[in-house]
N, CA and C of each residue as an Amber inpcrd file, in Angstrom:
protein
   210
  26.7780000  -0.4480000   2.1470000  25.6110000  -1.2340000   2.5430000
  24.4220000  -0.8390000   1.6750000  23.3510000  -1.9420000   1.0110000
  22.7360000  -1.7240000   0.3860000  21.3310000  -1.4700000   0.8990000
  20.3980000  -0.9170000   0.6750000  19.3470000  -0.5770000   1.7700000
  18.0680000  -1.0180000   1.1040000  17.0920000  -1.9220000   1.7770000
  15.2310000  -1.9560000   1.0080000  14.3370000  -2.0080000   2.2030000
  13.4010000  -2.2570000   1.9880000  12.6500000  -2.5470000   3.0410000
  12.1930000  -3.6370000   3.6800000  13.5830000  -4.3560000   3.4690000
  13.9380000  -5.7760000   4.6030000  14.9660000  -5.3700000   5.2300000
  15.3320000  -4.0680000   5.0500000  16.5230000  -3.7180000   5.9120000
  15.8220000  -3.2430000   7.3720000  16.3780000  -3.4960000   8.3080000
  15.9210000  -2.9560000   9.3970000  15.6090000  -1.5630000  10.1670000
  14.2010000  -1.3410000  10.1120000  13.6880000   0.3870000  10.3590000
  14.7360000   1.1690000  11.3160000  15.2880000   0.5410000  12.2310000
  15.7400000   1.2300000  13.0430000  17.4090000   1.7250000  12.3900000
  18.1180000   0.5320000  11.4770000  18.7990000   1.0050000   9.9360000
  18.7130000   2.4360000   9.3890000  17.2700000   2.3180000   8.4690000
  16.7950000   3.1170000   7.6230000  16.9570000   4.6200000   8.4610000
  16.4070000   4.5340000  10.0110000  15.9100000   5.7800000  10.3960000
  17.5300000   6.4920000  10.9330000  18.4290000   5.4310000  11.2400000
  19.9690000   6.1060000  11.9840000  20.5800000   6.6810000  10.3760000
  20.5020000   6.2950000   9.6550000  20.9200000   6.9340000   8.1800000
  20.5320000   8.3450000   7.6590000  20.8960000   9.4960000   7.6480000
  20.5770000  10.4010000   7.4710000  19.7080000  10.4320000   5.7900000
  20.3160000  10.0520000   4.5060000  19.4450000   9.0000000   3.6600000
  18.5690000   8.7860000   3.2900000  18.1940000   7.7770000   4.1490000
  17.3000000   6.7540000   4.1900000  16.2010000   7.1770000   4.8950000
  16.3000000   7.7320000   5.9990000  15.7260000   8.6800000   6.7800000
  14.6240000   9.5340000   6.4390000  15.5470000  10.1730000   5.0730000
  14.6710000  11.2260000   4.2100000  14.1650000  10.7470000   3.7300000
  13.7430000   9.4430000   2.9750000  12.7400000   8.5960000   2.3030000
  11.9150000   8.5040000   2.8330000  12.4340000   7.0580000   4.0380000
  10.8720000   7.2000000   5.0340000  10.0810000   8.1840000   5.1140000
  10.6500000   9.5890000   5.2090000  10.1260000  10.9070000   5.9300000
   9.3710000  11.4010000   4.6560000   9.6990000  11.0930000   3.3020000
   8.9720000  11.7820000   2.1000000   7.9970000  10.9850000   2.1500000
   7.9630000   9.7240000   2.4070000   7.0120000   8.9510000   1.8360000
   5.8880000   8.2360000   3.1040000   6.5530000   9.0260000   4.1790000
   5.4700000   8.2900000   5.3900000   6.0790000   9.7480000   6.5980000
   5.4310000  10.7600000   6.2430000   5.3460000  12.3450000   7.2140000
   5.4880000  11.6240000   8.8160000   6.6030000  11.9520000   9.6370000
   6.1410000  11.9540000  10.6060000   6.9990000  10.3800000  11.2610000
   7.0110000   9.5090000  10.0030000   7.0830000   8.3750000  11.3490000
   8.3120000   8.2380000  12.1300000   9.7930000   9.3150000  11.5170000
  10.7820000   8.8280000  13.2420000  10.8560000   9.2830000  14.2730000
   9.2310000  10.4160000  14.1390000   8.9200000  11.0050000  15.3670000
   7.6750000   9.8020000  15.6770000   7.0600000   9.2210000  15.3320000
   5.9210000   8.1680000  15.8590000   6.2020000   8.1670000  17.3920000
   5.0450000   8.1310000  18.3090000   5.5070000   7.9270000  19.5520000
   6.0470000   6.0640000  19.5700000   5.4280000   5.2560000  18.9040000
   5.4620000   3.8720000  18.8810000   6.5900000   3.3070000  17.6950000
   7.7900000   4.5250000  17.3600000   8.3570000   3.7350000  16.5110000
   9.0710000   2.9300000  17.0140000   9.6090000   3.1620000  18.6040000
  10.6730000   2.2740000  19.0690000  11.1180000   1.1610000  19.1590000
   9.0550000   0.5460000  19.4260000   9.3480000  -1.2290000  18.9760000
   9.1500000  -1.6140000  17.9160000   9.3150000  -0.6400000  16.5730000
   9.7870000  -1.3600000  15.3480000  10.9330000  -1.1500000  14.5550000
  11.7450000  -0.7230000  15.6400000  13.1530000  -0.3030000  15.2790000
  14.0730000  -1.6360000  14.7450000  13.8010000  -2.6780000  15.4490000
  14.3570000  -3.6460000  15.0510000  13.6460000  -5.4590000  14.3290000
  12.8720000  -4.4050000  13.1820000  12.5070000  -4.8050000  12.3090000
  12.3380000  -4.7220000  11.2800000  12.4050000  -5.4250000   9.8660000
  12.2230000  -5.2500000   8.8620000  11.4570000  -4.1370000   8.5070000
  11.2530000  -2.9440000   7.7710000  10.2530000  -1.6230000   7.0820000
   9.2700000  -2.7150000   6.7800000   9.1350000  -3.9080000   6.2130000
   7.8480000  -4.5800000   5.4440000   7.6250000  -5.4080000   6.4760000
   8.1130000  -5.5110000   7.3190000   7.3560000  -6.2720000   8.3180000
   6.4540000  -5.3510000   9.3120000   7.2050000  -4.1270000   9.9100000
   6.5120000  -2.9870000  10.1970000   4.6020000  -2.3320000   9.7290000
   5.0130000  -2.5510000   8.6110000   4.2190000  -1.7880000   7.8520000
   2.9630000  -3.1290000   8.0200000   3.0990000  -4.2050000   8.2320000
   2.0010000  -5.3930000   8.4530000   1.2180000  -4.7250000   9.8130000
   2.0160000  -3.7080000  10.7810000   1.5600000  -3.4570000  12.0580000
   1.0650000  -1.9800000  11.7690000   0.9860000  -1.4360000  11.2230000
   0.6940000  -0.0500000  10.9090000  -0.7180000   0.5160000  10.4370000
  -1.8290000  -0.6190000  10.6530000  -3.1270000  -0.2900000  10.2970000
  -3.2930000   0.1070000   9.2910000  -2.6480000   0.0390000   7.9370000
  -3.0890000   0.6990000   7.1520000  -2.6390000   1.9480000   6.3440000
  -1.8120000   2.0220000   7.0800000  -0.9920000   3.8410000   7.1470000
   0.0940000   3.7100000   6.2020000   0.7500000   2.1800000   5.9250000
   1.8520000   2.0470000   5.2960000   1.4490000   0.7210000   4.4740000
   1.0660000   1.5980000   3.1090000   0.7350000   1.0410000   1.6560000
   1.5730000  -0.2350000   1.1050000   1.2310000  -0.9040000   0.5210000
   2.1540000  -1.6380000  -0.6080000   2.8480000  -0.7240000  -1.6790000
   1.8260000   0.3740000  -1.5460000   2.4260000   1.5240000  -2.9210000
   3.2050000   1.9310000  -2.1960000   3.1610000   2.3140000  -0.9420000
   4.4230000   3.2210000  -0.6400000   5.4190000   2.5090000  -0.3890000
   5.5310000   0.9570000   0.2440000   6.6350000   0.3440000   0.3240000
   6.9210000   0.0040000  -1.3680000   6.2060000  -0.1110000  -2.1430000
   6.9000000  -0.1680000  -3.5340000   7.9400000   1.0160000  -3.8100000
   7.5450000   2.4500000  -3.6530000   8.4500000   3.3860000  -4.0300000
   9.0990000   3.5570000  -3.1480000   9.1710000   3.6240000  -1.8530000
  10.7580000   3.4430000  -0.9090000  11.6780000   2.8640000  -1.3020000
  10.9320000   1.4100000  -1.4520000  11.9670000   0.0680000  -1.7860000
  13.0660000   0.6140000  -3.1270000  12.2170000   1.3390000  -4.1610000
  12.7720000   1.8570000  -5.3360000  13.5490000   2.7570000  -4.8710000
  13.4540000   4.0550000  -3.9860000  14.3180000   5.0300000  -3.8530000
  15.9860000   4.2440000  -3.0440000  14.8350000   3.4340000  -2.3030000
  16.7110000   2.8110000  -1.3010000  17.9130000   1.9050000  -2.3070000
  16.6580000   1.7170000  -3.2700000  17.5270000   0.6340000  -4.1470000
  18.3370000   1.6660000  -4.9540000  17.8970000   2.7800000  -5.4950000
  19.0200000   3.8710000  -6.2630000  19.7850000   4.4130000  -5.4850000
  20.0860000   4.4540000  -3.8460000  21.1940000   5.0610000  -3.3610000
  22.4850000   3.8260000  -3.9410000  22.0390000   2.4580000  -4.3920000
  22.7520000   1.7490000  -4.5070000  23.7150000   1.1500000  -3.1940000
């Protein structure tokens, strides 16, 4: 399975992986108290709800790291 950030957060975060990305590139969020209701949503749709906290830059270099697990 190929992974970006139209893949679904709650995806990204059950992946041990993918997991570690999120976690390099956004400290903290699969402990968020509020990640639960964006578990089953797109990472770039997420990040529209995140005030701010979750960049275009940083969804640019996630998107890049998930795309080299291939």
């Amino acid at each position: 399975m190929s992974y970006s950030i139209e893949s679904k957060l709650g995806d990204l975060l059950d992946n041990e992986q993918t997991k570690a990305i999120l976690e390099k590139h956004m400290p903290g969020i699969s402990t968020h108290p509020q990640i639960g209701m964006g578990r089953g949503f797109p990472l770039s749709v997420v990040a529209n709800f995140s005030g701010g906290l979750i960049t275009k830059e940083i969804l640019e270099k996630v998107n890049a790291e998930l795309a080299a697990l291939g």
